[in-house]
C-alpha positions as a printed NumPy array, in Angstrom:
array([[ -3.586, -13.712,  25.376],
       [ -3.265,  -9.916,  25.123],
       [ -0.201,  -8.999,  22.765],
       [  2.897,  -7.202,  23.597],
       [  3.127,  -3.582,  23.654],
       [  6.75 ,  -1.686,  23.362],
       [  6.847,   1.025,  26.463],
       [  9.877,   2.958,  25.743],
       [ 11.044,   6.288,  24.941],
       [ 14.865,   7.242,  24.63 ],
       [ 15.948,  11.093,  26.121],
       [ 17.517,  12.696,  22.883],
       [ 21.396,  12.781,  23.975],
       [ 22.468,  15.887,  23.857],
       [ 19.514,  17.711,  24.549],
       [ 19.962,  17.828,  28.224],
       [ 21.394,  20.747,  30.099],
       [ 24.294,  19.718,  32.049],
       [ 23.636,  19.248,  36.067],
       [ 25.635,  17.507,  38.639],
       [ 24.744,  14.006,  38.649],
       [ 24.183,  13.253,  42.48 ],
       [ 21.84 ,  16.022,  43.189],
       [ 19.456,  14.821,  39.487],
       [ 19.753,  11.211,  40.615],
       [ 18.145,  11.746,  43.883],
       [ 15.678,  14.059,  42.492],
       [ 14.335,  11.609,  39.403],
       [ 14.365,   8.32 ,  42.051],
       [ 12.449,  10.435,  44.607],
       [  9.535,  11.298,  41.987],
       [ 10.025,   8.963,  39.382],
       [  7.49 ,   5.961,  38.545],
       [  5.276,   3.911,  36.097],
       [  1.917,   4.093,  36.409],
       [ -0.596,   1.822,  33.77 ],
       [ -4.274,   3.359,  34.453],
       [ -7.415,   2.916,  32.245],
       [-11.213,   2.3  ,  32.056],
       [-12.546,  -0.944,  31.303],
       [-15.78 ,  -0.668,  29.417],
       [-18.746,  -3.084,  27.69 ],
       [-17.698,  -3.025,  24.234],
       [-21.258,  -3.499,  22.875],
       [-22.556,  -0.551,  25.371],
       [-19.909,   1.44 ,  26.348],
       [-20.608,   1.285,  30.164],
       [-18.497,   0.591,  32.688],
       [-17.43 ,  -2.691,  33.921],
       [-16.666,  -3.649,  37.792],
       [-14.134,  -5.848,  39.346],
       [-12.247,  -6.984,  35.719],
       [ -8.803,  -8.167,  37.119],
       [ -5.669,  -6.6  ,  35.465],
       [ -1.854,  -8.799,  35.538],
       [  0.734,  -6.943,  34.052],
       [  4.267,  -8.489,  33.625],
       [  7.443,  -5.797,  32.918],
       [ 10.144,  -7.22 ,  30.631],
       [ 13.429,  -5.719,  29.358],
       [ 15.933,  -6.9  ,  26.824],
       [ 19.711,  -6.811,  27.435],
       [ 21.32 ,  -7.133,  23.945],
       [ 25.021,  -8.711,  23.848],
       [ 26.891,  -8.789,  20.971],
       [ 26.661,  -9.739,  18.016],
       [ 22.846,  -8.647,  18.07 ],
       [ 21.943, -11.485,  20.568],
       [ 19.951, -10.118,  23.724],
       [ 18.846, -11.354,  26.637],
       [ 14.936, -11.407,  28.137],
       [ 14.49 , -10.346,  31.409],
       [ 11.161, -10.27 ,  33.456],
       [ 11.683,  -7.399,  36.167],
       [  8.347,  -7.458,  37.618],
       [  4.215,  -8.598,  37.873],
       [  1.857,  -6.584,  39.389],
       [ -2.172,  -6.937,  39.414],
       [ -4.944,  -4.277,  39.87 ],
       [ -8.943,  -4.379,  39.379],
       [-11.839,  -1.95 ,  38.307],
       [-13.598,   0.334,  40.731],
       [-17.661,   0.576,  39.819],
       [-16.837,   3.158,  37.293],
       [-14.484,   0.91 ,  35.058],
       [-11.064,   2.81 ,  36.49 ],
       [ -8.225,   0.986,  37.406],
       [ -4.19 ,   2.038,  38.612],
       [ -1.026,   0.093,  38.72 ],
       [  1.719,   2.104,  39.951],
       [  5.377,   0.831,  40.435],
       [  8.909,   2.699,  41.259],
       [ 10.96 ,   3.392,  38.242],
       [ 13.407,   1.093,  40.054],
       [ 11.998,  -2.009,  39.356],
       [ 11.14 ,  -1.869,  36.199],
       [ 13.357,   0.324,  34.372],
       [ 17.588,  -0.938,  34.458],
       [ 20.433,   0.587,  33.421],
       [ 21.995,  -1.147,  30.687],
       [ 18.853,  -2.82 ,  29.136],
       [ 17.735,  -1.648,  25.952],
       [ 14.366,  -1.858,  25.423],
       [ 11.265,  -2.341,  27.831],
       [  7.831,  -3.853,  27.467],
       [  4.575,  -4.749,  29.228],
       [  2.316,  -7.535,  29.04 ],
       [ -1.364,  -6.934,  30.101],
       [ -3.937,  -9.452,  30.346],
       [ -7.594,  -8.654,  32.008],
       [ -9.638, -11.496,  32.874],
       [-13.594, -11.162,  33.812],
       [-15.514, -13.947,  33.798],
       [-17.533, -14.641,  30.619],
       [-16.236, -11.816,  28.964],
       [-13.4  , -11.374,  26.6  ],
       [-10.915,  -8.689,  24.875],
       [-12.28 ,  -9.578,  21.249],
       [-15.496,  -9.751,  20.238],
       [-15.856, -13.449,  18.442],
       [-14.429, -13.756,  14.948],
       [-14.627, -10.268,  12.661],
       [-14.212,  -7.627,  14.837],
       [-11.074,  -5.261,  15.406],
       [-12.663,  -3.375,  18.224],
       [-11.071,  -4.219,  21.032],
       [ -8.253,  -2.979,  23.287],
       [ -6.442,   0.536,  22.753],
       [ -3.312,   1.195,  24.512],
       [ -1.332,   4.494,  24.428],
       [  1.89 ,   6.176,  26.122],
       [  1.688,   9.215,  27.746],
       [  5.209,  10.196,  28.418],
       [  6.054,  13.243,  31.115],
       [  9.491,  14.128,  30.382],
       [ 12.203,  15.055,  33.272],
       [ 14.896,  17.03 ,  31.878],
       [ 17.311,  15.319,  33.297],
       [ 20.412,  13.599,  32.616],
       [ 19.509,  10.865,  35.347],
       [ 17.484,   9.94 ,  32.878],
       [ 19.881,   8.694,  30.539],
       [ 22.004,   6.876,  33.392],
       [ 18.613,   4.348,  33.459],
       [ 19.143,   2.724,  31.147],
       [ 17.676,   5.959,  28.275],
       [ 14.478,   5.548,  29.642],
       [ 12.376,   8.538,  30.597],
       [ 12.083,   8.961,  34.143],
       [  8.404,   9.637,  34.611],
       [  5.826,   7.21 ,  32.439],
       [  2.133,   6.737,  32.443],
       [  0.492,   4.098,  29.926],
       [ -3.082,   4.405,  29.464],
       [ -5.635,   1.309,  28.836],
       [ -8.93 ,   1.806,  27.319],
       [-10.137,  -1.793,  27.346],
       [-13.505,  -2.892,  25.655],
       [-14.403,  -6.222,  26.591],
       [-17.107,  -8.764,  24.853],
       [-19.502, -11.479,  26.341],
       [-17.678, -14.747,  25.079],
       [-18.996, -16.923,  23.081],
       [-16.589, -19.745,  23.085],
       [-17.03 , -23.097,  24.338],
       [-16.237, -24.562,  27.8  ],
       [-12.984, -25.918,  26.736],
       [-11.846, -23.231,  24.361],
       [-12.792, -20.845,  27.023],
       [-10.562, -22.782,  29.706],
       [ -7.282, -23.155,  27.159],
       [ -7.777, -18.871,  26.689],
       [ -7.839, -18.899,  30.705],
       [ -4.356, -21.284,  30.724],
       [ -2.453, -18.74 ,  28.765],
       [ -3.762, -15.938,  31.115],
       [ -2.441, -17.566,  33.995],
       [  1.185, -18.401,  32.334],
       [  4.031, -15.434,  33.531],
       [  8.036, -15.652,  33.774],
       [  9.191, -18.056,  36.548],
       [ 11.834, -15.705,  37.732],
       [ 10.508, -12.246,  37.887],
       [ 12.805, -10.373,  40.113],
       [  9.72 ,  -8.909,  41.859],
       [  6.318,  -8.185,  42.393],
       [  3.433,  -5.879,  43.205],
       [  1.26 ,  -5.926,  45.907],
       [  0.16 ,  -9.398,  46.975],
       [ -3.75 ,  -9.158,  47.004],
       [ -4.441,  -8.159,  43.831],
       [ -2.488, -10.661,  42.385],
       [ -3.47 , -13.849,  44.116],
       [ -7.093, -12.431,  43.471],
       [ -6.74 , -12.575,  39.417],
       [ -5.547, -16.158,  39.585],
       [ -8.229, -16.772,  42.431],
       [-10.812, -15.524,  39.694],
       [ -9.618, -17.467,  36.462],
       [ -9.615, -20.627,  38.848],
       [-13.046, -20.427,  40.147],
       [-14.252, -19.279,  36.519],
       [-12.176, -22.651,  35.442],
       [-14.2  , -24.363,  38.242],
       [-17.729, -23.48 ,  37.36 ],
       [-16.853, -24.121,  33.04 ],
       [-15.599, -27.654,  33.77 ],
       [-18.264, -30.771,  32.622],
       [-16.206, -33.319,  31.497],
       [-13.006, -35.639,  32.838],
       [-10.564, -33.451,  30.374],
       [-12.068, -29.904,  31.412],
       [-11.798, -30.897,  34.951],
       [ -8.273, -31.548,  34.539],
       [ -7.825, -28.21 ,  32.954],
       [ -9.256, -26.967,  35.857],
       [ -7.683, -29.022,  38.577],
       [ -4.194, -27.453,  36.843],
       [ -5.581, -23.646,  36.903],
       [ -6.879, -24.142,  40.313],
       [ -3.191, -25.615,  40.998],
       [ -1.5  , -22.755,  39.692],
       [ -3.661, -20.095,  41.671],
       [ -2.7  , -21.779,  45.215],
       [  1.188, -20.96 ,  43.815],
       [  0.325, -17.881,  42.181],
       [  2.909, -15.615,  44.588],
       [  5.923, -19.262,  45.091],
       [  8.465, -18.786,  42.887],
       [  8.192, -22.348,  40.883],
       [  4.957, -20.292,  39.697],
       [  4.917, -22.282,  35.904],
       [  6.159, -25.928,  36.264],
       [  4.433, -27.457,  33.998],
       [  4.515, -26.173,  30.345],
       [  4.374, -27.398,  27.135],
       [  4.734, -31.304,  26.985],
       [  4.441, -31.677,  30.148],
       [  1.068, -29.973,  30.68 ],
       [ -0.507, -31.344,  27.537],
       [  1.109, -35.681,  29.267],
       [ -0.769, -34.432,  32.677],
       [ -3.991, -33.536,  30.291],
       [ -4.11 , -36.214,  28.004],
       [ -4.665, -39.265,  31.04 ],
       [ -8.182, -37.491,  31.292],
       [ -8.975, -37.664,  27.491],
       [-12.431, -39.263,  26.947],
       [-13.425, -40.982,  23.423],
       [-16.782, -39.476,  24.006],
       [-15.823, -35.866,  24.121],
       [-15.716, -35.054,  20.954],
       [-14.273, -31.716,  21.573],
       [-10.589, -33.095,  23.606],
       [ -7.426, -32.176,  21.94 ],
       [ -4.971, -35.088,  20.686],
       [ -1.539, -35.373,  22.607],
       [ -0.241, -32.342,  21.58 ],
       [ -2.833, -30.564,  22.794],
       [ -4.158, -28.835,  19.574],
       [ -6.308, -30.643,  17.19 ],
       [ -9.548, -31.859,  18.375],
       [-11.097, -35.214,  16.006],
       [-12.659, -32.859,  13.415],
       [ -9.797, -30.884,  12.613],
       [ -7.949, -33.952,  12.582],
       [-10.451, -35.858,  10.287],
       [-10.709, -32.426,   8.445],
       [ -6.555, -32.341,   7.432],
       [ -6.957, -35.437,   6.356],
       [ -9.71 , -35.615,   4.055],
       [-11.926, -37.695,   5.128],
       [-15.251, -35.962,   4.216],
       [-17.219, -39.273,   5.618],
       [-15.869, -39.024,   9.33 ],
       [-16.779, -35.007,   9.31 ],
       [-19.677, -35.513,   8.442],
       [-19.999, -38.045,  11.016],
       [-18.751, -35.651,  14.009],
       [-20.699, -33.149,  12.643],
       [-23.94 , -35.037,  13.119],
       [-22.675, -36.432,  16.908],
       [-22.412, -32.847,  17.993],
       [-18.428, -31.645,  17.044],
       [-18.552, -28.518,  17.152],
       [-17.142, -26.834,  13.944],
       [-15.724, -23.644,  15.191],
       [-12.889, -24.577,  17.356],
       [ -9.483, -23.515,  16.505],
       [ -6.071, -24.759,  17.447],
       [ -4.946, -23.924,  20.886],
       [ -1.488, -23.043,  19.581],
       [  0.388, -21.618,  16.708],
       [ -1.582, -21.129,  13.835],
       [ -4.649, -20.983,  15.374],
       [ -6.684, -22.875,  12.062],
       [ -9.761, -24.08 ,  12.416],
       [-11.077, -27.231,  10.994],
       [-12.291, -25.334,   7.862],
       [ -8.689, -23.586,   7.614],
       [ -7.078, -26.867,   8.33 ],
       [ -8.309, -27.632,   4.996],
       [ -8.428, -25.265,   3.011],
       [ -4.699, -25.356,   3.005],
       [ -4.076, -28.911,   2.589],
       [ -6.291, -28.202,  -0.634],
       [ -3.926, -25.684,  -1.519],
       [ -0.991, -27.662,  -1.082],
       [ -2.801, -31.37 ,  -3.284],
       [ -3.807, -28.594,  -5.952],
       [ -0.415, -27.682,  -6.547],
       [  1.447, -31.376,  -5.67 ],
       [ -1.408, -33.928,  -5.487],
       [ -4.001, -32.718,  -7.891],
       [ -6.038, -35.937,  -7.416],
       [ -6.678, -35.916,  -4.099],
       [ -8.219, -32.479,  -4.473],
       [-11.748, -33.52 ,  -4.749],
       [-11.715, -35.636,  -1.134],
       [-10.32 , -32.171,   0.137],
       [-13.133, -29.904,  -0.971],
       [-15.612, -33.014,  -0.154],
       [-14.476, -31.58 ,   3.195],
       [-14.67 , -28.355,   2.796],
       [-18.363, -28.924,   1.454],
       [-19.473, -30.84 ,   4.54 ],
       [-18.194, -28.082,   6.972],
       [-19.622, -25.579,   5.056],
       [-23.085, -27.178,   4.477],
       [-23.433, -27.485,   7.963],
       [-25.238, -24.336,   9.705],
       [-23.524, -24.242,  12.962],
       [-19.68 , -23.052,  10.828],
       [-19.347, -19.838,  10.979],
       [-17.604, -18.996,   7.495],
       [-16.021, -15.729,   8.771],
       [-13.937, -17.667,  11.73 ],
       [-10.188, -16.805,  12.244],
       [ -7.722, -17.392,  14.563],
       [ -7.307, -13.684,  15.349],
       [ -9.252, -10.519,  14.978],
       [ -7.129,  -8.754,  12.794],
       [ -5.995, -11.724,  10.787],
       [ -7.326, -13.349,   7.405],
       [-10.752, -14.48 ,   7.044],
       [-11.037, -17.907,   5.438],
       [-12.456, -15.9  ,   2.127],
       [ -9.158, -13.647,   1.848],
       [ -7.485, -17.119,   2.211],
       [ -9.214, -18.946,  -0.252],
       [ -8.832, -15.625,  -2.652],
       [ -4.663, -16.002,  -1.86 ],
       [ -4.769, -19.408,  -2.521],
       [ -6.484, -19.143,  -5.566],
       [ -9.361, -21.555,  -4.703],
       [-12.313, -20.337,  -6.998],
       [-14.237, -23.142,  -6.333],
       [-13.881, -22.306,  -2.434],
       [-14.759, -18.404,  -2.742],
       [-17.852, -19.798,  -4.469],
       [-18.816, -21.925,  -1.755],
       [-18.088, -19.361,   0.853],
       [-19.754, -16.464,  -0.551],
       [-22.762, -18.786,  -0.935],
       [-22.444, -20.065,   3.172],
       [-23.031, -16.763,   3.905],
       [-19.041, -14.857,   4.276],
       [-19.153, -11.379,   5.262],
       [-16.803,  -9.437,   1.581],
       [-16.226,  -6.638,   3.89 ],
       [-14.354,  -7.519,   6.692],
       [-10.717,  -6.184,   7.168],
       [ -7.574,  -7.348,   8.264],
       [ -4.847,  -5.896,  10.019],
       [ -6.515,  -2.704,  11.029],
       [ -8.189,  -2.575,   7.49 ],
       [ -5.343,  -2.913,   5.383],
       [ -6.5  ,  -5.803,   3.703],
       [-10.523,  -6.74 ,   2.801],
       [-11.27 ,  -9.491,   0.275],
       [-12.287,  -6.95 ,  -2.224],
       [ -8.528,  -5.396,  -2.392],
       [ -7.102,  -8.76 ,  -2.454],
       [ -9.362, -10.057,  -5.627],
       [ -8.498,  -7.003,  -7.237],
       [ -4.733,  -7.477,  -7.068],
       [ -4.874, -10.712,  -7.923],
       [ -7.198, -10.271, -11.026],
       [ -5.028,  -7.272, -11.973],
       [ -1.524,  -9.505, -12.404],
       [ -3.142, -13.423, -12.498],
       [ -0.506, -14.027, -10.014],
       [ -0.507, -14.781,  -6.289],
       [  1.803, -13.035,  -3.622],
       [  4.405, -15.277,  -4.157],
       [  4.479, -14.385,  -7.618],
       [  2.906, -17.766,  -9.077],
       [  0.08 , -18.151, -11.631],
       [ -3.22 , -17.699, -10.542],
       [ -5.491, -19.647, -13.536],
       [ -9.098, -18.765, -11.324],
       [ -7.883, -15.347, -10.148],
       [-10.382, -13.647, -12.753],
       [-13.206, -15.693, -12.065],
       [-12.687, -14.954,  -8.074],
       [-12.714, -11.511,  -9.197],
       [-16.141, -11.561, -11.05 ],
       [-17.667, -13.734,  -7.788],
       [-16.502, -11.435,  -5.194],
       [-17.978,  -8.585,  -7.479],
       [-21.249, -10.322,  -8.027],
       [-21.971, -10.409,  -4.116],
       [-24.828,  -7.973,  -2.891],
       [-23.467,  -7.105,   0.284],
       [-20.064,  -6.103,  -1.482],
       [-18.719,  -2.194,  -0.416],
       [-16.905,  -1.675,  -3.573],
       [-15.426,   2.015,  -2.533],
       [-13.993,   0.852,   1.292],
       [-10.823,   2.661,   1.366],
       [ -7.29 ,   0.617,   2.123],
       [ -5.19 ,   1.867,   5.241],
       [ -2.258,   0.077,   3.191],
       [ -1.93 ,   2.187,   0.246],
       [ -5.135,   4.567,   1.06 ],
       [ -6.837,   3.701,  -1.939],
       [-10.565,   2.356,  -2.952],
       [-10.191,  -0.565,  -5.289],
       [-11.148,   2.066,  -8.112],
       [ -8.178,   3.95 ,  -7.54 ],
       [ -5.66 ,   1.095,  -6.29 ],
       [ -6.5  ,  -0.383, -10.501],
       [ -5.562,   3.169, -11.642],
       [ -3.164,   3.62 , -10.056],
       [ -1.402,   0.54 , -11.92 ],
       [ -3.398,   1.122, -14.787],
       [ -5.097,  -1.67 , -14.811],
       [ -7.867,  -0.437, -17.123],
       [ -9.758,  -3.929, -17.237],
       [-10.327,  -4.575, -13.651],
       [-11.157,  -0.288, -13.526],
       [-13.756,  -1.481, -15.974],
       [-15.168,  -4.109, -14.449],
       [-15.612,  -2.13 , -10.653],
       [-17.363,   0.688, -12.183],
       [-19.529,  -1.751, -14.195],
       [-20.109,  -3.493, -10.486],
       [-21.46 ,  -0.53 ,  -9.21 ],
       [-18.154,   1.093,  -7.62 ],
       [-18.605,   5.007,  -7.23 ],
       [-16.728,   7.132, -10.152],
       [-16.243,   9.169,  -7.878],
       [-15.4  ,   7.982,  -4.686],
       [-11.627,   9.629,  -3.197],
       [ -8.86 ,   7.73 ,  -1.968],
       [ -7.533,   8.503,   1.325],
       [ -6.042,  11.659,  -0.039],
       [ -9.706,  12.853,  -0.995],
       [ -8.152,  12.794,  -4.904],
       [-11.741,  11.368,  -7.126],
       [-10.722,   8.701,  -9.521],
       [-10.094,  10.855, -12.618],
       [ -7.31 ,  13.409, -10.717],
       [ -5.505,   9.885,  -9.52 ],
       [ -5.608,   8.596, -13.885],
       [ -4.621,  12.138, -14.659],
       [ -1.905,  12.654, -12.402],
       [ -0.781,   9.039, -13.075],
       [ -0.764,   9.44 , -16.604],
       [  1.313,  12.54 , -16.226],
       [  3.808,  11.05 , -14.081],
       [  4.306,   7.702, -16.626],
       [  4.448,   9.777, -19.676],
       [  6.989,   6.706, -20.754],
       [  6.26 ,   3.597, -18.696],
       [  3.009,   2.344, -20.089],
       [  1.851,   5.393, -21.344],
       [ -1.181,   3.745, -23.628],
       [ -2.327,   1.934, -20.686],
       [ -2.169,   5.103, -18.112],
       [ -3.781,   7.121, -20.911],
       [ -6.486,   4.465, -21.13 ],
       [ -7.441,   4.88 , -17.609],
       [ -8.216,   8.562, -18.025],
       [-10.241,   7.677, -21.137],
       [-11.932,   4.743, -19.602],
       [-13.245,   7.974, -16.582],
       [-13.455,  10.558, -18.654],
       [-15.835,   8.419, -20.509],
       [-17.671,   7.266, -17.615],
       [-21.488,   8.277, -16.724],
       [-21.687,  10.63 , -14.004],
       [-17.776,  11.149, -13.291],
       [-17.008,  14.992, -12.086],
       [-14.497,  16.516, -14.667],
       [-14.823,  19.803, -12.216],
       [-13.83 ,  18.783,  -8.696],
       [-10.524,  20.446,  -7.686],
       [ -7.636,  18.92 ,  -6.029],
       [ -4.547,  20.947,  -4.728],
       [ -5.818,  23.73 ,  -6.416],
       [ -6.192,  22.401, -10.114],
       [ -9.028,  20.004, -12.028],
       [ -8.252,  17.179, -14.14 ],
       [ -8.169,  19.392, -17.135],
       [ -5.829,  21.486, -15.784],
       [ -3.165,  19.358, -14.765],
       [ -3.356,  17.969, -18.123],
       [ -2.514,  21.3  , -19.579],
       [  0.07 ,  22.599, -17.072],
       [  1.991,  19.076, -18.474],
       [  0.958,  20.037, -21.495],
       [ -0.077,  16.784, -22.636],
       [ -1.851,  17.149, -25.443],
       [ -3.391,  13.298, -25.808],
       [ -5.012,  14.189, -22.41 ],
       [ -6.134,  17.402, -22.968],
       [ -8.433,  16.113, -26.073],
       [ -9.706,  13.279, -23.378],
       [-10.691,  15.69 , -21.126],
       [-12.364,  18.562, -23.011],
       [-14.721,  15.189, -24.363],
       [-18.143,  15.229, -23.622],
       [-19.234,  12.383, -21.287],
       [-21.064,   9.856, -23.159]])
């Protein structure tokens, strides 16, 4: 389901010109409105894409005291793309902006069939959202609520062919179809009996076995009370009691009772390397993730119940990675699956968790070093490096394997040792000087990492030891100073490139630090 995005703006108070309030009022409710436009495109081609169905849902909070706040859902409205991708969803300021309420949001959710927001598994393409805001000077504007009077919020939607299985694929359709009960009203009609219309006949035409065609009897319920106000009767428990009288011992791919863990991920958690291996050869398919929550998959399932036996159980370790062996040596798991696009891959986890042995078996199963999380804040390569740099894990905690993860991850031919962090806007090269951490430095340039290469700042790895070095002329000085010798040293490392105005050299002397001046003026070896 497509994630929340904030749409609100406060008018600066006291900015306003004075105006009588009547007169503004009936000026900003005679013009004023919220309009969500876009283009829906193919994400691997760019071109447009017809008749994609758009449900958006308007919320508001209404905090009370004490911090506590109330949610609540103000309208739903549904739209769909001409031939050239375009879409509009216009609604009065009225019913979806309130006086009183503090902050707004809308939900949107696009549904075409066989296609999906996310390309499978790595990618962070996907959908971009922005607000356009057209201010009113006016002091109407403030009396609703703080919210500007005029707001457009642009969609520019890529969507994927999916890949995932019948029943996956109908469990991403049930969340698409799930909105407030008690909305206090509504767009036009049409367009939104005709997005539940098309998730029920795509439902429909997935179904193959009893389960599915439950799931699909329940969307094609929902659609024929898309507009009644009892719209979602049947959540939670009570969806997953009316699913689970269709469960079949022969699908291999039905959830258990709650609706989340098919066999193999069950058989996975457990340990039980014998009955994977078992599923694996009926058919189970090995890259299905929970429904809800956490979203693991079978190999994520137990990974961390490795995690958790290395640190409390250490015996039962070895029927753990048993498992993780089986999954792994067969060729239908994909060793780059996660729940989310922008979340961890199972390497990154297996590199928090300190699982050397797992990295190892990963690297070798074919896992991707150079995919990113969180809008490339993280990559394996910048967690390894942190970890090898203190031998401790986030939490603070020991890491015994974290140098030998290091040296793996480093050893990997398809490893991009220079990608640049949006966390901290360094390479790996720079993020180790930067906490002079002249050992795993060493062993990135001896990997191949550029001596060279800038951090986000375009500052080459000698300025960032120099100016680092400067700035800790107490804390750690011999290890700072280190850093600059350990460049300065280096093959092929530019003494002469100049950053905000000055060279290495000559921020040394304008510190006057002697100890790096003599560095400096060194010949490289």
């Amino acid at each position: 389901m497509a994630p929340r995005f904030a749409a609100l703006v406060a008018c600066a108070i006291g900015l306003l010109p004075p105006a009588p309030a009547v007169a503004i009022d009936l000026e900003v409710r005679s013009i004023a409105y919220v309009e969500i436009k876009g283009v829906i495109r193919d994400g691997r081609t760019n071109a447009p894409l017809e008749d994609a169905r758009v449900y958006a849902t308007w919320t508001a909070v209404s905090y009370g005291g004490y911090g506590r706040g109330t949610s609540v859902c103000l309208r739903f409205a549904a739209g769909k793309s001409d031939s050239q991708g375009r879409f509009s969803i216009v609604t009065p300021e009225w019913a979806v902006f309130r006086p009183g309420l503090a902050q707004q949001f809308v939900d949107i959710r696009i549904h075409k069939a066989g296609w999906q927001e996310m390309p499978e598994g790595d990618s962070e393409d996907g959908r971009a959202m922005k607000l356009e805001e057209e201010k009113v000077a006016s002091a109407a504007a403030l009396s609703h609520g703080g919210i500007l009077a005029k707001r457009r919020i642009g969609v520019d939607a890529r969507l994927f062919p999916a890949r995932e299985d019948a029943n996956d694929r109908l469990r991403r359709l049930r969340s698409m179809t799930m909105r407030e009960p008690k909305c206090e009203n509504r767009g036009e009609d049409r367009p939104i009996q005709e997005y539940f219309d098309a998730i029920a006949s795509e439902a429909q035409a997935l179904a193959k076995t009893k389960y599915e065609k439950a799931l699909a009897d329940l969307l094609a319920s929902r659609a024929s009370r898309a507009l009644a106000k009892d719209h979602v009767d049947e959540e939670g428990e009570d969806w997953f009691r009316k699913v689970t009288a269709y469960l079949d011992p022969e699908d291999l791919e039905s959830r258990s009772s709650q609706g989340d863990a098919t066999a193999l991920m069950g058989w996975a958690g457990a340990g039980n390397a014998a009955e994977v291996k078992r599923l694996l050869g009926l058919g189970a398919n090995p890259n299905r993730t929970r429904g809800r929550g956490d979203s693991d998959s079978a190999l994520t399932t137990v990974m961390k119940q490795y995690g958790w036996a290395n640190v409390n159980r250490p015996p039962d370790g070895a029927k753990y990675l048993a498992v993780i062996q089986a999954l792994l040596a067969d060729p239908r798991t994909n060793p780059d699956l996660r729940g989310a696009a922008f979340d961890y891959t199972p390497l990154m986890r297996a590199l928090e968790y300190g699982q050397d042995d797992v990295v190892e078996l990963l690297l070798k199963a074919g896992a991707n070093p150079n995919l990113t999380a969180y809008n490339r804040q993280f990559s394996a390569l910048s967690i390894a490096s942190k970890r090898a740099a203190t031998g401790k894990n986030g939490a603070g905690m020991p890491m015994p394997g974290a140098a030998r993860q290091f040296d793996l991850l480093l050893a990997s031919p398809q490893l991009d040792r220079d990608m640049v962090s949006t966390y901290d806007g360094n390479t790996p090269l720079t993020g180790a000087i930067s906490g002079a951490y002249v050992e795993v430095a060493r062993k990135l340039l001896e990997a191949g990492a550029d001596p060279n290469a800038p951090n986000h700042g375009k500052a080459p790895p000698l300025i960032v030891a120099t100016e680092h070095a400067i700035l800790n002329e107490s804390y750690r000085r011999k290890e700072y100073v280190d850093t600059v010798r350990l460049l300065a040293a280096w093959p092929g490392v530019r003494k002469d490139v100049v950053v905000r105005g000055k060279t290495a050299l000559q921020m040394a002397r304008d510190a006057r630090r002697q100890d790096l001046i003599e560095i400096l003026q060194a010949e490289s070896r």
